[in-house]
N, C-alpha and C positions, 0 to 999 in steps of 0.2 A: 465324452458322451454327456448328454444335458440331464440333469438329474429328474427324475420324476416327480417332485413335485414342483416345478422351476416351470413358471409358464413358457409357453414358445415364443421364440422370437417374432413372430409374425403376430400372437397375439399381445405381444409387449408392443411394435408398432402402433399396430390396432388401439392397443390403451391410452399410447401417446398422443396418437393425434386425434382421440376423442376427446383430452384431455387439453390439447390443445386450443381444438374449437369451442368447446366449452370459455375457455381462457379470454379467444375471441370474442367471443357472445356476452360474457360478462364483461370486457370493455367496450364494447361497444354500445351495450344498456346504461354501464357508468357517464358517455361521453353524451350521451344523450340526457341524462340525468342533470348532467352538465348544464347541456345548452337549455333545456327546461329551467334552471334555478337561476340562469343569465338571464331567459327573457320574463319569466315575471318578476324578478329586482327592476328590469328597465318596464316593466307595463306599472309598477310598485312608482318608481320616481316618476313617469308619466301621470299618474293619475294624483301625488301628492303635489307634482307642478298647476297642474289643473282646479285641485282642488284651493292650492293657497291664491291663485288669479279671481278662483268663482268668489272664496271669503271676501277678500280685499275689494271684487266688487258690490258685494252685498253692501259691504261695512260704508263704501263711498258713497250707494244709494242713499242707504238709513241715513249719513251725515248732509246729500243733498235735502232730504225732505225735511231732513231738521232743521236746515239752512233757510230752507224756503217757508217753514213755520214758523222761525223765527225773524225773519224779515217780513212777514206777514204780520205779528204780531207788535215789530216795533214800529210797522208804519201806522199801523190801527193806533198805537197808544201815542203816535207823531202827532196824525190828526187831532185824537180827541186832545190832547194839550193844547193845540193850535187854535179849538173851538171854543174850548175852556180859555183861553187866554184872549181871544178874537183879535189875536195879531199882535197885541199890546204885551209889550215884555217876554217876549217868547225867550224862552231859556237857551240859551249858545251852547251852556256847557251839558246840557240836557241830549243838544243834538249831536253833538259833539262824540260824547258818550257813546249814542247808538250808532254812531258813521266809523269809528272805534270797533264795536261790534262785527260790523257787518265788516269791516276790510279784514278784521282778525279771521272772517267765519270764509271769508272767499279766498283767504291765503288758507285753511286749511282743504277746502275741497281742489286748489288744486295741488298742493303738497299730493292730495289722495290721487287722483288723478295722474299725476309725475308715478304714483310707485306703481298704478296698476299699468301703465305702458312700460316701466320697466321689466314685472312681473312678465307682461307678456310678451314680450322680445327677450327673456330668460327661457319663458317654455315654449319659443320659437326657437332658440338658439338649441337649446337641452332637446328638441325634435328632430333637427336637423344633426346633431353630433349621435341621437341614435340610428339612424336611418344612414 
């Protein structure tokens, strides 16, 4: 005989497989949890890939206009030498200098140039490995 205060079998089923589902319900909230923490880390490296491509192109702009301000400014001071001198004794190692300049200042925009097509064939590649 089942003792009296000894739930019944039927209500001990009952408990189990409330107990159960519940069980279910809480992994299934976890596995979801999951997939929510997977896809903002990959929207997290999407937008840090994005963002170091937008940097590096800013950074190549600013170095274009300085480029072109400064090849601006060494032809200006080319001239007025050339005006100032009216041809006679023009300085070799003057121009020399500034031709110096300018192939230093064109090797670096496209160094700049080479890493932002890297960059962006990294978060094409990094788009393509999430997808």
């Amino acid at each position: 005989m089942i003792p009296p205060s000894a739930p019944s079998p039927a209500a001990e089923v009952a408990r189990r497989n409330s107990e159960k589902a519940q069980i279910r319900d809480i992994t299934e909230r976890f596995r979801n949890y999951i997939q929510d923490v997977r896809s903002l880390r990959s929207q997290l490296q999407q937008a840090d890939a994005a963002s170091s491509v937008h940097h590096l192109h800013n950074e190549v702009v600013t170095l274009r206009n300085m480029y072109e301000e400064e090849i601006g400014n060494l032809r200006e001071k080319l001239e007025q030498s050339y005006r100032a001198q009216d041809g006679a004794g023009f300085s070799t190692a003057m121009a020399a200098e500034y031709q110096d300049r300018i192939w230093q200042m064109n090797r670096d925009i496209l160094k700049k140039d080479e890493d932002i097509r890297s960059l962006q064939a990294l978060v094409a590649q990094k788009e393509s490995d999430i997808q």
